[in-house]
MARTORMI-973363 format. One record per atom (N, C-alpha, C, O): residue in three letters; z, x, y. Coordinates in steps of 0.05 Angstrom, whole numbers, padded with zeros to 5 digits, always signed. Layout:
REM residues N
ALAZXY...
This chain:
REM residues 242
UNK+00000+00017-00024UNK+00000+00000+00000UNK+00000+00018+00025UNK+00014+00037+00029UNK-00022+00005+00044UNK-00015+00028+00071UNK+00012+00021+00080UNK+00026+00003+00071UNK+00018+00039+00101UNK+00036+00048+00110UNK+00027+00032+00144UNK+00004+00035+00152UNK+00044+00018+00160UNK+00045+00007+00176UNK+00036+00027+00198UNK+00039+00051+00199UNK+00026+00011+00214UNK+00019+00031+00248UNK+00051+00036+00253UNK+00070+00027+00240UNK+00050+00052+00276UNK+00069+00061+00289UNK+00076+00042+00308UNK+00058+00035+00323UNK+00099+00032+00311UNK+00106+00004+00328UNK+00095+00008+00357UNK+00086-00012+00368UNK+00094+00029+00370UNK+00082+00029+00395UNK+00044+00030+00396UNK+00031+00029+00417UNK+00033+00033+00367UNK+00009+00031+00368UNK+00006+00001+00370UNK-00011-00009+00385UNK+00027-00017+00349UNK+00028-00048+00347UNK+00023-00065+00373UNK+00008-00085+00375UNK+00041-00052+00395UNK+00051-00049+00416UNK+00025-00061+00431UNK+00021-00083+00442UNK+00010-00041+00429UNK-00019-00030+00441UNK-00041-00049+00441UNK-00056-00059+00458UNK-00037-00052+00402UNK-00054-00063+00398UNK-00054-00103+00403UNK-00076-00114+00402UNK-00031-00116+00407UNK-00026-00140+00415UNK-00041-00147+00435UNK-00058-00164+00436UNK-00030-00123+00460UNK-00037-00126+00488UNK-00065-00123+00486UNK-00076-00137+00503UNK-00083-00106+00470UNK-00106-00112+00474UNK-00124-00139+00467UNK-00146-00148+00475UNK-00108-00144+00451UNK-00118-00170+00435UNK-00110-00194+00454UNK-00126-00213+00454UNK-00086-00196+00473UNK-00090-00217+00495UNK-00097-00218+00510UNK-00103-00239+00520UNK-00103-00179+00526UNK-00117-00181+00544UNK-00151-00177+00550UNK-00161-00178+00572UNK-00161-00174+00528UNK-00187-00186+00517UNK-00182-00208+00506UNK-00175-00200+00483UNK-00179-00231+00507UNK-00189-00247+00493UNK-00201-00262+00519UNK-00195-00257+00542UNK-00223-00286+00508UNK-00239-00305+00516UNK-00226-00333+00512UNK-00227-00351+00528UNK-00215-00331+00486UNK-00211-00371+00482UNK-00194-00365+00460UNK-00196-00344+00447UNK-00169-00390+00453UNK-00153-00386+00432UNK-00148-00408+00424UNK-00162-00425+00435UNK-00131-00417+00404UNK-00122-00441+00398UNK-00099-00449+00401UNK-00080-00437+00390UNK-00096-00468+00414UNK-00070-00475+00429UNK-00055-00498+00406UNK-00068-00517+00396UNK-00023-00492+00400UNK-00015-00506+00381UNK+00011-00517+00399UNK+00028-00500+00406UNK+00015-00547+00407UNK+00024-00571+00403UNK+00036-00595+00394UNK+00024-00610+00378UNK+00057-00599+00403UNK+00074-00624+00385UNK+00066-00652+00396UNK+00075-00660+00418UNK+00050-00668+00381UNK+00032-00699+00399UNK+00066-00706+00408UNK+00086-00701+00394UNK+00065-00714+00427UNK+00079-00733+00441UNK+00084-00756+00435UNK+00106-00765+00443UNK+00067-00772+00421UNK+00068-00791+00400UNK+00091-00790+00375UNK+00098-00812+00368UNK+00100-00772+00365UNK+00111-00766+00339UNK+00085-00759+00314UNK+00091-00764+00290UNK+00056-00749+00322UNK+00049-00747+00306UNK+00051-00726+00297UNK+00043-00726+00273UNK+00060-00702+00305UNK+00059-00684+00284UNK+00043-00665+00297UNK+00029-00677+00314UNK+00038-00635+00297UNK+00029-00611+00301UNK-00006-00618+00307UNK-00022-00628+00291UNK-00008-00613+00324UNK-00039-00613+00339UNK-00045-00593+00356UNK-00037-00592+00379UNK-00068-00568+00340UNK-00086-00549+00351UNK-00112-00555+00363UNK-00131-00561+00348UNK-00115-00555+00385UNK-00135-00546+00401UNK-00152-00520+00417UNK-00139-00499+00424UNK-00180-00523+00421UNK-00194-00498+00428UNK-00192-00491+00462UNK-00203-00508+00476UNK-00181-00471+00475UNK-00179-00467+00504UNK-00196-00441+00508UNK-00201-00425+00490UNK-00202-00439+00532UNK-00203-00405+00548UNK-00176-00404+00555UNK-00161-00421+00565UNK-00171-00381+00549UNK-00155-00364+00565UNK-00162-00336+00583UNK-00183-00324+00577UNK-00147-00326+00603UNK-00143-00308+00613UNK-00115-00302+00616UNK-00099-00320+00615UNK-00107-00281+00620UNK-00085-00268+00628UNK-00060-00254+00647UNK-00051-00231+00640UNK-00050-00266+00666UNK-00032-00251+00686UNK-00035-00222+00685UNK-00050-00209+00670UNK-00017-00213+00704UNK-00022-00194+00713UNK+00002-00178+00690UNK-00002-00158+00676UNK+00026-00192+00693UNK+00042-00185+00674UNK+00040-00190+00644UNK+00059-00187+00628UNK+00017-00199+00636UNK+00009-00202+00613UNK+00013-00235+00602UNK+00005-00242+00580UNK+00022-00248+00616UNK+00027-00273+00602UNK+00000-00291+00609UNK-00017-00289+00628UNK+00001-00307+00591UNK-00024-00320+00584UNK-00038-00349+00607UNK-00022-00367+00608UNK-00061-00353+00621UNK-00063-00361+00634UNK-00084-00385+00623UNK-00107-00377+00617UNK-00076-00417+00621UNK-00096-00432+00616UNK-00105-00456+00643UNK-00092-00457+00663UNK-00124-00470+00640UNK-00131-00487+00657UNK-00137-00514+00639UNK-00153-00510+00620UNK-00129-00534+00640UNK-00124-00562+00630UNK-00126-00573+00651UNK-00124-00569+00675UNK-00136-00601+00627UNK-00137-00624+00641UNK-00118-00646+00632UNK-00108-00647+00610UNK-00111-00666+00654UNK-00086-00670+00655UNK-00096-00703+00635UNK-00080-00721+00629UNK-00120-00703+00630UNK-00128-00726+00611UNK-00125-00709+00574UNK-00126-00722+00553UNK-00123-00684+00578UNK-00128-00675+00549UNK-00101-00683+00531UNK-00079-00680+00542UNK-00102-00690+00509UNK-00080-00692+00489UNK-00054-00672+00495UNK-00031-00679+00501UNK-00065-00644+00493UNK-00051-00622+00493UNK-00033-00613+00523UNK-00016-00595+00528UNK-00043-00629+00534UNK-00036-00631+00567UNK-00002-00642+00554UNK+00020-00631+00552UNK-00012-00666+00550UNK+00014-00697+00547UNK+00028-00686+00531UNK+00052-00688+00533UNK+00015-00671+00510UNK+00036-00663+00490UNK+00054-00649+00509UNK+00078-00657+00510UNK+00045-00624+00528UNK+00062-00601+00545UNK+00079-00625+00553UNK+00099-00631+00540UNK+00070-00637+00573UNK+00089-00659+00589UNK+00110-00665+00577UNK+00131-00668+00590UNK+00110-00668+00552UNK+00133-00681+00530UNK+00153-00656+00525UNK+00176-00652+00533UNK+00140-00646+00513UNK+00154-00621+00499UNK+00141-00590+00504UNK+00126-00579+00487UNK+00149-00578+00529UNK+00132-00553+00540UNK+00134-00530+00511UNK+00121-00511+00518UNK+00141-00528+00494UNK+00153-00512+00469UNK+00116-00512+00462UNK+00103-00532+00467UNK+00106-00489+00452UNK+00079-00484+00446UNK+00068-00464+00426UNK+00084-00462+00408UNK+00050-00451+00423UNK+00041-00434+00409UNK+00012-00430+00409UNK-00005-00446+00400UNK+00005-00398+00423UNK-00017-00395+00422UNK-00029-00369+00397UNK-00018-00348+00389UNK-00054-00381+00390UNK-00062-00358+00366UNK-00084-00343+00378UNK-00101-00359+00387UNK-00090-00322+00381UNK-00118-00306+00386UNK-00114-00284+00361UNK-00094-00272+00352UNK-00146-00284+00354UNK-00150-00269+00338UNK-00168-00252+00342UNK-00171-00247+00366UNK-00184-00238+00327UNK-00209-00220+00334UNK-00220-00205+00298UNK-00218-00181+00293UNK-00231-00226+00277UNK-00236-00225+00254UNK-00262-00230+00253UNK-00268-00238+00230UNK-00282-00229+00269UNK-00301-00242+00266UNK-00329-00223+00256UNK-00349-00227+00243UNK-00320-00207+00267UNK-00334-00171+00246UNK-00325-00167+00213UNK-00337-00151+00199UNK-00303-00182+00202UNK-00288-00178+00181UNK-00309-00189+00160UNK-00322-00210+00162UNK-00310-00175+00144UNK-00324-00189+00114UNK-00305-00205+00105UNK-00315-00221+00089UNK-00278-00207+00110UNK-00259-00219+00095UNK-00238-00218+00127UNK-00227-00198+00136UNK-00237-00250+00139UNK-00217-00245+00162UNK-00189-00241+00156UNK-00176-00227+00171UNK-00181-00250+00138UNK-00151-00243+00131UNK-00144-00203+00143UNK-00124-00192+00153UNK-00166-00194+00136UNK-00159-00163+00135UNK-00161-00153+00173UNK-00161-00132+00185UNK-00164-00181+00182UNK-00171-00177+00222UNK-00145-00179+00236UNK-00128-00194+00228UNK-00142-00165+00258UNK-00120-00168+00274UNK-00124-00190+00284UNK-00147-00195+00288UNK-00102-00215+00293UNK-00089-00232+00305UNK-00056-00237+00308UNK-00037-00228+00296UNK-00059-00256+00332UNK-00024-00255+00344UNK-00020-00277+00348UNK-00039-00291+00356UNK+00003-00289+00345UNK+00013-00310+00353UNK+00039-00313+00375UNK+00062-00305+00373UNK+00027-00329+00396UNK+00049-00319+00423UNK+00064-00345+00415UNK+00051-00360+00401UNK+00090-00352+00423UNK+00115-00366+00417UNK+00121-00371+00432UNK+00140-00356+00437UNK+00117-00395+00458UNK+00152-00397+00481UNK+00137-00429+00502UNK+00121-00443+00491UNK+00143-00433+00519UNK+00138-00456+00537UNK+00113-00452+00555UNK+00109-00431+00568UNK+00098-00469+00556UNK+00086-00464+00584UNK+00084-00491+00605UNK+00078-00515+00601UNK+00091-00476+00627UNK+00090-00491+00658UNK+00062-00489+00674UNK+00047-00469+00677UNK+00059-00514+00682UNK+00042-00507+00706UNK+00041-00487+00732UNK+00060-00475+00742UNK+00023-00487+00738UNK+00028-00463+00760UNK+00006-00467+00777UNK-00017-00471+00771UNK+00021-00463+00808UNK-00001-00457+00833UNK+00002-00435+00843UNK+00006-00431+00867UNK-00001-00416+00823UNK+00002-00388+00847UNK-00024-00383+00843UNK-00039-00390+00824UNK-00031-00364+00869UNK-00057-00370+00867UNK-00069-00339+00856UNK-00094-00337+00854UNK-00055-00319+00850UNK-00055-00301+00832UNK-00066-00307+00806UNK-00082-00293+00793UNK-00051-00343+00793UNK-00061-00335+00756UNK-00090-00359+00766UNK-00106-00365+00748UNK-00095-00371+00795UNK-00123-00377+00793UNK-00140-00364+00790UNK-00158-00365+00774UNK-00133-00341+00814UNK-00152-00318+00815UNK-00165-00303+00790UNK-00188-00296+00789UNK-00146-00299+00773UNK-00153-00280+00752UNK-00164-00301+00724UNK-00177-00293+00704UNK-00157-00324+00727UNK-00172-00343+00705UNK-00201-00342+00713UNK-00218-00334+00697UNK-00205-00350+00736UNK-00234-00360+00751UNK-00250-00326+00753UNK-00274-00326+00758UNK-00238-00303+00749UNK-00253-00279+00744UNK-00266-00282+00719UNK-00290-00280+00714UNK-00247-00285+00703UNK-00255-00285+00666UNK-00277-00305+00664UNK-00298-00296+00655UNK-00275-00335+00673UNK-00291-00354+00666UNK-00297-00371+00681UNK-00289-00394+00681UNK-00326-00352+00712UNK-00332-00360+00739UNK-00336-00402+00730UNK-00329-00422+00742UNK-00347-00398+00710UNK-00358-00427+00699UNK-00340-00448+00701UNK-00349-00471+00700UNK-00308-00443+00705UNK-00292-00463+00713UNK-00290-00470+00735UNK-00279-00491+00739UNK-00301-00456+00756UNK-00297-00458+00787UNK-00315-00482+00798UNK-00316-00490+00821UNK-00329-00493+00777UNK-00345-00524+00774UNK-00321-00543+00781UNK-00319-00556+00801UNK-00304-00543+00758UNK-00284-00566+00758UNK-00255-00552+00763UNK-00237-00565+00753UNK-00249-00528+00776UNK-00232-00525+00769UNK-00209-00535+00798UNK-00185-00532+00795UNK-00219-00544+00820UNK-00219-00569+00837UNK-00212-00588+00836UNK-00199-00598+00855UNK-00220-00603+00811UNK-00218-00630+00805UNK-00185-00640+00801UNK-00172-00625+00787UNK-00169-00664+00812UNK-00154-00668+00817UNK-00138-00672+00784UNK-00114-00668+00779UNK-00160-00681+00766UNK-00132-00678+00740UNK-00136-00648+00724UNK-00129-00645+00700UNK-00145-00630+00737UNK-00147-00602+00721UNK-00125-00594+00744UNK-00120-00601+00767UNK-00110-00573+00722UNK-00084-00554+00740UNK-00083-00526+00719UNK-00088-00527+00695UNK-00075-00503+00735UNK-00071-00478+00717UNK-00038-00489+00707UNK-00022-00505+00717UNK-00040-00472+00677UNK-00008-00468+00670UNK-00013-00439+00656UNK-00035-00428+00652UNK+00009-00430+00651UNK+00022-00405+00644UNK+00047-00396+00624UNK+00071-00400+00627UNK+00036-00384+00607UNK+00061-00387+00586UNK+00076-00363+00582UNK+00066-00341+00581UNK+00103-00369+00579UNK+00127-00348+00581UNK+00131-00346+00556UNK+00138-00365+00543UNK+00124-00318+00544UNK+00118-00314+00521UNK+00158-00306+00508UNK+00173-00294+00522UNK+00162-00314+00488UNK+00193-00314+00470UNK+00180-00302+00452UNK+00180-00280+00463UNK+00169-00299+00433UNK+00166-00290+00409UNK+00138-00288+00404UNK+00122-00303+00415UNK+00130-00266+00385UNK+00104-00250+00376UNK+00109-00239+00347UNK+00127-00226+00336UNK+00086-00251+00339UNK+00084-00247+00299UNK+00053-00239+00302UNK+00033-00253+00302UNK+00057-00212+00304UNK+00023-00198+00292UNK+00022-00193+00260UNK+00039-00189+00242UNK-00009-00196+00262UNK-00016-00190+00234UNK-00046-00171+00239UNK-00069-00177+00245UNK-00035-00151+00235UNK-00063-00130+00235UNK-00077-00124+00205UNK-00091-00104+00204UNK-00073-00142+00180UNK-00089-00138+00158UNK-00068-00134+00138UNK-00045-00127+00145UNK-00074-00137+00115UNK-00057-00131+00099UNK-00026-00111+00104UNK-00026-00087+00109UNK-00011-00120+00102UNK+00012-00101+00100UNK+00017-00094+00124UNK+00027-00072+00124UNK+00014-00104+00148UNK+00008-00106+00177UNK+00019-00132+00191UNK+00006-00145+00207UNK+00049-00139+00183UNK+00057-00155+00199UNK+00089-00159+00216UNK+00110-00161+00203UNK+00087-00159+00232UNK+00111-00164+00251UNK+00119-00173+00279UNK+00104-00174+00298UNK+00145-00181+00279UNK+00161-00197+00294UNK+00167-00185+00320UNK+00177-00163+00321UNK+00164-00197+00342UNK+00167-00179+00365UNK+00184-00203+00384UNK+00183-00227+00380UNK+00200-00191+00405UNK+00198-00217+00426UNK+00194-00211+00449UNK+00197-00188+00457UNK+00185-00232+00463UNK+00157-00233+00484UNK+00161-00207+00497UNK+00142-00191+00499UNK+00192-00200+00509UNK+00201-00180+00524UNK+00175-00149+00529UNK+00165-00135+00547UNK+00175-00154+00487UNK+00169-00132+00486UNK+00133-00125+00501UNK+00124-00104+00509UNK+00123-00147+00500UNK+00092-00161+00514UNK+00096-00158+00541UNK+00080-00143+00552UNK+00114-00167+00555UNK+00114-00165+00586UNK+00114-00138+00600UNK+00127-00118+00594UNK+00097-00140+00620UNK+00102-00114+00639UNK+00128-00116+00662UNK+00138-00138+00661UNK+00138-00099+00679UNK+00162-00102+00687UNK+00156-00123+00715UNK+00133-00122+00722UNK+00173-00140+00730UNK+00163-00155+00745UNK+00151-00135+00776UNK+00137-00140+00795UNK+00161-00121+00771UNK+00158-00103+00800UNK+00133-00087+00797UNK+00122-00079+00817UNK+00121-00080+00770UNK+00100-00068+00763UNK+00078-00101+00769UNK+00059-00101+00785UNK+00083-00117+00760UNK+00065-00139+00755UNK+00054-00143+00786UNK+00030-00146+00790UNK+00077-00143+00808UNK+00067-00154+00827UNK+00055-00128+00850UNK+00042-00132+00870UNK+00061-00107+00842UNK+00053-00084+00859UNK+00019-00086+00845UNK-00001-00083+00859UNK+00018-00090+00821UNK-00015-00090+00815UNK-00025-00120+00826UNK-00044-00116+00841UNK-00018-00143+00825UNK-00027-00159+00834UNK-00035-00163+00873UNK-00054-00174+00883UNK-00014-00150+00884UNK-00027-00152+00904UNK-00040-00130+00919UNK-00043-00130+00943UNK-00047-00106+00901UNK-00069-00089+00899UNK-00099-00095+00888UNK-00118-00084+00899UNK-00103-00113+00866UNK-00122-00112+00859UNK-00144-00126+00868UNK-00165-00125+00855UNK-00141-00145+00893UNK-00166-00158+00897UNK-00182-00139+00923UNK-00203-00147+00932UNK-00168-00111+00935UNK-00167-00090+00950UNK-00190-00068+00934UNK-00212-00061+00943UNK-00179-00060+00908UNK-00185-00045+00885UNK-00208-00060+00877UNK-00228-00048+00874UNK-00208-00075+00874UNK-00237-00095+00859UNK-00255-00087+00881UNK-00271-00070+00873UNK-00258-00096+00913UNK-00278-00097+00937UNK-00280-00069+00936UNK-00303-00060+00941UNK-00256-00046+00931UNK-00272-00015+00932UNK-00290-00016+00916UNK-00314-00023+00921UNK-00281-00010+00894UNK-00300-00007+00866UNK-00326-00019+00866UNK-00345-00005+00867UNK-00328-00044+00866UNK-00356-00050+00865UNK-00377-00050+00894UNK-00401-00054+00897UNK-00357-00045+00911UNK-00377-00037+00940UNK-00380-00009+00946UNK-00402-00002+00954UNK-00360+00009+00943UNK-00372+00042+00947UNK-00368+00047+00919UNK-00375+00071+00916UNK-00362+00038+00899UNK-00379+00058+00865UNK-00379+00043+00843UNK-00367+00042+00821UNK-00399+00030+00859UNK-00412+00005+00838UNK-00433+00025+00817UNK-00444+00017+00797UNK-00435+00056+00833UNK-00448+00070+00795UNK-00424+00076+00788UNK-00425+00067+00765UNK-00404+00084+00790UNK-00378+00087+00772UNK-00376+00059+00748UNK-00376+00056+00723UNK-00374+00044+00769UNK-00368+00010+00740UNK-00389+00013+00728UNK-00381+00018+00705UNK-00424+00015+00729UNK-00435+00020+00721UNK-00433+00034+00693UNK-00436+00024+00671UNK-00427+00059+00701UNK-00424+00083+00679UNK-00405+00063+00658UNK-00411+00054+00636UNK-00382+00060+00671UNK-00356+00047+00657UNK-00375+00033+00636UNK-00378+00041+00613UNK-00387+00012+00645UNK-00392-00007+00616UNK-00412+00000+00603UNK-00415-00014+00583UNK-00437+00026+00609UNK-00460+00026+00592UNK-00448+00050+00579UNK-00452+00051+00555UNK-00436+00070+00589UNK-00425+00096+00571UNK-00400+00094+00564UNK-00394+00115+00553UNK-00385+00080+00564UNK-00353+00083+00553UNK-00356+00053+00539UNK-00338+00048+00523UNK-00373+00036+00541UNK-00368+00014+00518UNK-00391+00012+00514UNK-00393-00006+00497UNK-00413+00019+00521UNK-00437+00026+00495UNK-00447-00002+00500UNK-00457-00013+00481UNK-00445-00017+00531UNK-00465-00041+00527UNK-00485-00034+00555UNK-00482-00024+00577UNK-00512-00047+00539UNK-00531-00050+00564UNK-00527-00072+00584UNK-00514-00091+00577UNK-00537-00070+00608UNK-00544-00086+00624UNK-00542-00064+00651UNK-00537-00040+00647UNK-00546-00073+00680UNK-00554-00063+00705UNK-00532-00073+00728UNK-00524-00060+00748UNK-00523-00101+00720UNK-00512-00110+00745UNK-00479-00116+00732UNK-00473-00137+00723UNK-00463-00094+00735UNK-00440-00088+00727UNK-00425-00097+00750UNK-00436-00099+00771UNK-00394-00104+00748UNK-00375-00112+00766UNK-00346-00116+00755UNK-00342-00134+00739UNK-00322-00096+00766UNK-00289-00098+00769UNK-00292-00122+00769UNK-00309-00131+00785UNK-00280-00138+00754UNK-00266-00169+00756UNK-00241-00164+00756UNK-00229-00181+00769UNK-00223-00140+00743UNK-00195-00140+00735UNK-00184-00113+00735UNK-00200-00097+00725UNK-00162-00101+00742UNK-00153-00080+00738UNK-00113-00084+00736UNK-00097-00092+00753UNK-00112-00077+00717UNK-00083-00081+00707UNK-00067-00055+00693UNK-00082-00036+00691UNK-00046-00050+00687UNK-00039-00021+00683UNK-00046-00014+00648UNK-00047+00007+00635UNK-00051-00039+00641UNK-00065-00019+00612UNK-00105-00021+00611UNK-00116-00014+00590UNK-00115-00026+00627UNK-00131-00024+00629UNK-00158-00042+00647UNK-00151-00048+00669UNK-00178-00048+00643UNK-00196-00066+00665UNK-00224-00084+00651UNK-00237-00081+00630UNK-00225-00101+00670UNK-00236-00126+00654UNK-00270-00112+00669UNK-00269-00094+00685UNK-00290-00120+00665UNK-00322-00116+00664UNK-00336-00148+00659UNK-00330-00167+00645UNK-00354-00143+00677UNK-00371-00175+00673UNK-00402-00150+00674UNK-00401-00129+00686UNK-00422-00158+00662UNK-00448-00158+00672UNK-00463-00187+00666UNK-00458-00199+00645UNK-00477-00196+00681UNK-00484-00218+00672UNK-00469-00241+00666UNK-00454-00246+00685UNK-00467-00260+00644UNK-00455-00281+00628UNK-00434-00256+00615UNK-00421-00268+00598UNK-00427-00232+00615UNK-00418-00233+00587UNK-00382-00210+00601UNK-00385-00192+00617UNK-00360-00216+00592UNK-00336-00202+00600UNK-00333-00192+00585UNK-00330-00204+00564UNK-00331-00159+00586UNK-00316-00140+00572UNK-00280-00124+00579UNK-00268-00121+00600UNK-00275-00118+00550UNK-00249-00097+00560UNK-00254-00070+00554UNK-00264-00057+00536UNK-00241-00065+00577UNK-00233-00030+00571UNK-00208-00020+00575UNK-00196-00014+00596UNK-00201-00018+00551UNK-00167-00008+00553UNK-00168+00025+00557UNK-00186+00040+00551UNK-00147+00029+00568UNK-00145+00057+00584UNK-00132+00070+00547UNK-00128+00055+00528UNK-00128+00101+00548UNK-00116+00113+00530UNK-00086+00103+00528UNK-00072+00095+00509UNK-00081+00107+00557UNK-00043+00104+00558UNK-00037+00095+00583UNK-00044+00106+00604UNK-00019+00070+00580UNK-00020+00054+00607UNK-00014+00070+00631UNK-00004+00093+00628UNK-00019+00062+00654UNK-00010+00075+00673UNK+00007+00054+00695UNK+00002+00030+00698UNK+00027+00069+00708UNK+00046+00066+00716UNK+00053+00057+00755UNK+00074+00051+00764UNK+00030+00058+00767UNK+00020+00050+00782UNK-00005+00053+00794UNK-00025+00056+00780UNK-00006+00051+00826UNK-00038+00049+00829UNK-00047+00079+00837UNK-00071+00083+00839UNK-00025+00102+00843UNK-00036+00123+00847UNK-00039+00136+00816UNK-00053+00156+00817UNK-00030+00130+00792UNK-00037+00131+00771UNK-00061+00116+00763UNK-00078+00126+00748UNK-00063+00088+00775UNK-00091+00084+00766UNK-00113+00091+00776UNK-00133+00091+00763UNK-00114+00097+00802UNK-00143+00110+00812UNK-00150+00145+00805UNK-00170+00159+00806UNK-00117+00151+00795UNK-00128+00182+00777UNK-00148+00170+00754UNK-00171+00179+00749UNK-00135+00148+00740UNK-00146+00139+00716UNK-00173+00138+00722UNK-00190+00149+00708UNK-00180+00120+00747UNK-00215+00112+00745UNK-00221+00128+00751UNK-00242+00131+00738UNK-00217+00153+00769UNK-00233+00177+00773UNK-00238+00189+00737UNK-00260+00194+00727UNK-00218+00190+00725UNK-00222+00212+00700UNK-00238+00191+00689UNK-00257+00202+00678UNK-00241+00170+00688UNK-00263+00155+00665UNK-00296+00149+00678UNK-00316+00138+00668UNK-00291+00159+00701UNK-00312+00164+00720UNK-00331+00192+00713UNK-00355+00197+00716UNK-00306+00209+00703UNK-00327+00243+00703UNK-00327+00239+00663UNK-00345+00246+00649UNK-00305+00228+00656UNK-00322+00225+00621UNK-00345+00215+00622UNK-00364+00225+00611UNK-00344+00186+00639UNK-00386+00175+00632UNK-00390+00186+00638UNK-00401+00200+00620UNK-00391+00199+00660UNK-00416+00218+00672UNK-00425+00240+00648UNK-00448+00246+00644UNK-00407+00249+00636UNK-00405+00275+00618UNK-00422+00258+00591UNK-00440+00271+00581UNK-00419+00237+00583UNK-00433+00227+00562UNK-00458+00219+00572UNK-00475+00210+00557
């Protein structure tokens, strides 16, 4: 039997898995007394890592929150797997509230411009979930118990990046829009021309070209913003070097 990752690789690997993800399944108690009801959402992510959705206040899963805020979200990433059981996925554990800050709009409506259609509309509202508990499963012999604590970034880190990064975004893609460039065709190996910062957070930064959002997690988080613009400079002279 293998031998488990190293809990701070576990660590690593969670946060990449929420902070890439696109859409998850949101798990619910009907309000009704019927019994456990999963549904399909987008998500995006805070700044502090906690999970950011947009509902409508007509959806099941809405009324269910209203009733009983107690939740459960699953993201996975098995879909390369010949056999998904052997794929990393997580299951986040704890309440979620609505929310008007306009921080977890900002950073939803980066991930998925396509909500900014309805995302207006008087029965759609953001909420945000305060994560209690985390059960990864990275494949066989690959599973464990975390709580949320260990997911969150510190609150003073969360908000020093948050109200840096819509500053950091207008540099980047207006004086070195070939840096983002480089970023997504040489360090993640995808084509396209019209690259753009949507996100920058201390373990790493979100990429749009086109329709399509990528991640790029840094090696090892960094600790603020004069740590992170060392960071984009050094991933700046690696593309260049590849």
């Amino acid at each position: 039997m293998a031998n488990p990752a190293p809990r701070r690789d576990i660590i690593a690997e969670i946060r990449a898995l929420l902070r890439g993800a696109f859409k998850a399944t949101l798990a619910t108690t009907m309000a009704d007394g019927g019994g456990a009801y999963a549904s399909l959402v987008t998500v995006a992510t805070a700044m502090d890592g906690r999970p950011i959705l947009l509902l409508s206040a007509l959806a099941d899963h809405t009324t269910n929150l209203g009733a009983d805020n107690r939740a459960s979200i699953l993201i996975e990433d098995t879909a390369g797997h010949a056999n998904p059981q052997t794929g990393p996925r997580v299951s986040l554990l704890g309440e979620i509230e609505p929310s008007d800050d306009p921080h977890h709009r900002a950073r939803f409506l980066a991930r998925h411009p396509a909500a900014k259609l309805y995302a207006g509309f008087a029965d759609f509202r953001f909420h945000v979930m305060t994560i209690r508990r985390v059960h990864f499963v990275g494949g066989f012999a690959r599973a464990v118990w975390y709580a949320g604590a260990r997911i969150h970034c510190s609150p003073a880190l969360a908000k020093t990046f948050a109200e840096a990064e819509p500053e950091i975004l207008d540099h980047m893609n207006g004086e070195h829009a070939d840096a983002v460039a480089l970023y997504g065709r040489n360090l993640l190996n995808r084509r396209g021309k019209h690259w753009r910062l949507i996100g920058a957070d201390p373990w790493g930064l979100d990429l749009r070209c086109g329709q399509t959002t990528h991640r790029l997690d840094f090696e090892k988080p960094v600790d603020g913003i004069g740590a992170l613009r060392a960071e984009l400079v050094r991933l700046a002279k690696v593309a260049r070097a590849q």
